[in-house]
C-alpha positions in Angstrom: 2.1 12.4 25.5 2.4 14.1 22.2 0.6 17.1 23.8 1.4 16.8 27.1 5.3 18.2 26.9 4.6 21.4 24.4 2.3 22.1 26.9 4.6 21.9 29.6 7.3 23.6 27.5 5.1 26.7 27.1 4.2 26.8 30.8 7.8 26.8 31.8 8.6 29.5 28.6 6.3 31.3 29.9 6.6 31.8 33.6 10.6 32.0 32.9 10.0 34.4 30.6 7.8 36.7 33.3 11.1 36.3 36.0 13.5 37.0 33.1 11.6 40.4 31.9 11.0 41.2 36.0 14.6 41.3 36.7 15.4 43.3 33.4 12.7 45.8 34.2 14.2 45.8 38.3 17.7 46.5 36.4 16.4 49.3 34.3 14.5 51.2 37.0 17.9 50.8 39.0 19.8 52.6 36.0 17.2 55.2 35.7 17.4 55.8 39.3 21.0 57.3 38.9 20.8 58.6 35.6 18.3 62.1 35.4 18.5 61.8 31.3 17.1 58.7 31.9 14.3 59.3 33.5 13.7 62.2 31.5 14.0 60.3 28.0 11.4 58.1 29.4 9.2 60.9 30.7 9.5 62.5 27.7 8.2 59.3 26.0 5.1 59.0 28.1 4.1 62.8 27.0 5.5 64.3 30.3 8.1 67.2 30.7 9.9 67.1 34.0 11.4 70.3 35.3 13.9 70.0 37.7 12.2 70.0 40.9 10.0 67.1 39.4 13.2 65.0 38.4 14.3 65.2 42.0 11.3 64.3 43.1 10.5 61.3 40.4 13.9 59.8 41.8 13.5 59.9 45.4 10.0 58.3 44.9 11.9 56.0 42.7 14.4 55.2 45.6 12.1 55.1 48.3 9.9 52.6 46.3 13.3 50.3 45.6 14.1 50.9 49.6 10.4 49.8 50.5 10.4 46.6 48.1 14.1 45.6 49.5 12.5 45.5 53.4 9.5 42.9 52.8 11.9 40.5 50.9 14.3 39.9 54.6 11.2 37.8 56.1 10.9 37.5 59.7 9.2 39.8 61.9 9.6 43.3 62.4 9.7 45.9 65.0 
């Protein structure tokens, strides 16, 4: 038994930790969607430069992406 529950402990730290850091990430992405400096700290970070045209582009495939994600999560079928 001495093993049993810090086993179980880390499991559940673990797989709440993975939902927790999801839903921060989802939050983030949301921010960045609305927010050009942003998205253009964090290209600038990954060693990319994003001209304008780019930007515009980066956040519409952003939105789409969130738009897409939001539609498989209603269930049912569709049309």
């Amino acid at each position: 038994m001495q093993y049993v529950i810090p086993v179980v402990t880390l499991i559940v730290g673990l797989i709440g930790g993975f939902f927790i850091g999801v839903f921060y990430l989802r939050k983030q992405m949301e921010k960045m969607q609305s927010d050009p400096q942003m998205l253009q700290k964090m290209a600038k970070q990954m060693g990319y430069n994003l001209n304008g045209r780019q930007m515009q582009k980066a956040q519409q495939m952003m939105k789409n992406q969130q738009n897409t994600g939001k539609k498989g999560q209603g269930g049912g079928k569709r049309k």
